[in-house]
C-alpha positions in Angstrom: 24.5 -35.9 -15.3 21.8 -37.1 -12.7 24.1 -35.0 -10.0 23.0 -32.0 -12.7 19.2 -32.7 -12.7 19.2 -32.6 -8.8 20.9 -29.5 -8.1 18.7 -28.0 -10.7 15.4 -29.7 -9.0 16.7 -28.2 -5.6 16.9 -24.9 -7.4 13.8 -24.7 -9.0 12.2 -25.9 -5.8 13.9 -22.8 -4.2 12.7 -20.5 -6.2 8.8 -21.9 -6.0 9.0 -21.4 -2.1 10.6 -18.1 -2.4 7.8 -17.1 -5.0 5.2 -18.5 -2.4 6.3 -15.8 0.4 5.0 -12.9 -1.9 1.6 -11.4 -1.6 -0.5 -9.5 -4.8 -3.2 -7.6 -4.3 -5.2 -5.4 -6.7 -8.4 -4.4 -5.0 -7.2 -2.8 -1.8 -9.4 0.2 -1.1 -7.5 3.9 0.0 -9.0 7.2 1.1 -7.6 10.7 1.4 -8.9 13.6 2.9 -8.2 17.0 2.8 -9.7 20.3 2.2 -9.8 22.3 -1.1 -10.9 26.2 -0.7 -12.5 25.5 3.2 -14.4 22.5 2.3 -13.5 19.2 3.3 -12.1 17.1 0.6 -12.6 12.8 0.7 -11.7 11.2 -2.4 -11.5 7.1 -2.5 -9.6 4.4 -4.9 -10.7 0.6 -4.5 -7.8 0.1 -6.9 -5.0 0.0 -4.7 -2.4 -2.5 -5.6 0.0 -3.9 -2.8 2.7 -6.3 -2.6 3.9 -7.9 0.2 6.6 -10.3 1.3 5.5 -12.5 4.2 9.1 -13.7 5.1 11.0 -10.1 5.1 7.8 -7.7 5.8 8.7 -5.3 2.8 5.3 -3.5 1.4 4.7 -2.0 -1.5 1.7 -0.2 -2.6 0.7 2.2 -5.5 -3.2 3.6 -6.8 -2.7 5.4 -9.8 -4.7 9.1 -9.4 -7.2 8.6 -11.9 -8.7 5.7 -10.3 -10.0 8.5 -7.5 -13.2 9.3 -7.1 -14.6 12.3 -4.9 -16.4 14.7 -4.0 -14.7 18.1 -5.1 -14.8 18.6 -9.0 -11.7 20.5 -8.7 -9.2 17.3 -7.1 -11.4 14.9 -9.4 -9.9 17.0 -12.6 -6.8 17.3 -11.2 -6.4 13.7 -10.7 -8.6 12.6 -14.3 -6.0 15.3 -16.5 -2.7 13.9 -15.0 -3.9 9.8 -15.6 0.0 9.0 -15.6 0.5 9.8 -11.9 0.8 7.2 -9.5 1.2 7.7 -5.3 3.8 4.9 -4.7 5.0 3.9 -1.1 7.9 1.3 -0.1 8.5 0.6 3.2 9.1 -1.9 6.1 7.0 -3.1 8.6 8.5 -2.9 12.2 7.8 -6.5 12.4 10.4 -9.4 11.8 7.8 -11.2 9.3 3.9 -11.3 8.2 2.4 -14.2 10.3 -1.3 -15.1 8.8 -1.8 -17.6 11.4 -4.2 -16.9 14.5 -2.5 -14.2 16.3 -3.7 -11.3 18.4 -4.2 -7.9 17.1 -0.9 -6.4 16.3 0.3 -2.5 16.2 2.9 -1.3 14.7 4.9 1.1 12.1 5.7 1.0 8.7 8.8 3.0 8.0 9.1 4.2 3.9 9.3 6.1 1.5 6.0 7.9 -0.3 6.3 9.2 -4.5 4.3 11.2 -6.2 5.0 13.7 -8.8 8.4 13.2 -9.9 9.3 13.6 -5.8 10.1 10.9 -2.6 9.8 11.4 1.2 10.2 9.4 3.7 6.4 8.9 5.7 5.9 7.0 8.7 2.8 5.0 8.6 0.4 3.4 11.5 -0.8 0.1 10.6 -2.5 -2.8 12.4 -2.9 -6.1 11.3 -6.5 -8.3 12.4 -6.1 -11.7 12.0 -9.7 -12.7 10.1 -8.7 -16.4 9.0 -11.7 -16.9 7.1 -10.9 -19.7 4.0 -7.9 -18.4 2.3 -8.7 -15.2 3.8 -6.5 -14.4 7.1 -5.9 -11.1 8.1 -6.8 -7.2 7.1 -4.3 -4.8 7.4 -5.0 -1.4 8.2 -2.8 1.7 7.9 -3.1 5.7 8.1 -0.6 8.3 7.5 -0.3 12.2 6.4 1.6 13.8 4.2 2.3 17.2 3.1 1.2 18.1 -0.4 3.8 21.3 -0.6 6.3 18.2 -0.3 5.2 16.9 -3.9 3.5 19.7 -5.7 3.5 23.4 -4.4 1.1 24.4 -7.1 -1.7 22.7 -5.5 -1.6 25.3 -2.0 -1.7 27.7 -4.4 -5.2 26.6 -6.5 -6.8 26.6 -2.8 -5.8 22.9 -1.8 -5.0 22.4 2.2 -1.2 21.4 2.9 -1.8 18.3 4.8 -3.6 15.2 3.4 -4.9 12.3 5.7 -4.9 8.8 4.2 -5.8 5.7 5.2 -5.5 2.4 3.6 -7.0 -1.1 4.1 -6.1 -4.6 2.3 -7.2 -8.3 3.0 -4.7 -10.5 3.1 -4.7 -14.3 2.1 -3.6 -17.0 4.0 0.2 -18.5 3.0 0.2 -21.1 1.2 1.7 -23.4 3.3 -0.5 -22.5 6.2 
């Protein structure tokens, strides 16, 4: 019976440390730009919600669309009449793991794949990670990519959107616990 107790302590204790390496965010902040009928387009969400695993350097992030604000009437309907749409990206970053300890500034890719509207393609995103280590505070990660709205909803080129949408992305990330 005590041999029973340990092995269940051990296990327990294994699932605490593997529930450490995972990241939450909720307030990351994302912009997109574009144009709609010649004029440029910039709408931003400071709603974007990201996961991250420290130990395997898998990323997830979604906004939903209504949570974008900008400054074309037309993409702010769009995105307020559709409030069950979500842009979703899972990817990799070309990095064996997330280190939040001092470290120089660090380049890399983020291979995934991006969802919106029903539809998945893989995107290739451009990230950088500043170590910050301020309190529990240690770096901010940075990434742009683009995208091609035909990909996810052909409609749109034809109600005067532009084909190609720029985003970029930022999120602070805390320290590990165990750092």
């Amino acid at each position: 019976m005590k041999n029973f107790w340990i092995i269940l302590g051990l296990l327990l204790t294994g699932l605490t440390s593997s529930a450490q390496q995972i990241f939450s965010a909720r307030d990351g902040h994302i912009q997109v730009w574009g144009k709609h009928m010649d004029t440029a387009l910039v709408a931003e969400s400071h709603e974007l919600k990201m996961k991250l695993n420290y130990e395997t350097a898998e990323i997830e992030f979604k906004v939903a669309m209504k949570t974008f604000m900008g400054n074309c009437d037309s993409f702010n309907a769009l995105a307020h009449t559709r409030p069950e749409l979500e842009l979703v990206f899972q990817g990799k970053m070309d990095l064996p793991a997330v280190s939040t300890q001092d470290h120089p500034l660090q380049t890399f890719k983020i291979e995934g794949l991006l969802n919106l509207n029903g539809k998945e393609r893989p995107v290739t995103l451009n990230a950088t990670l500043r170590h910050l280590f301020a309190g529990t505070v240690a770096c901010q990660l940075s990434a742009n990519f683009s995208f091609l709205l035909s990909d996810f909803n052909p409609d749109l080129i034809r109600q005067g959107f532009d084909d190609r949408v720029q985003v970029k992305l930022n999120e602070t990330l805390m320290k590990r616990v165990n750092e």
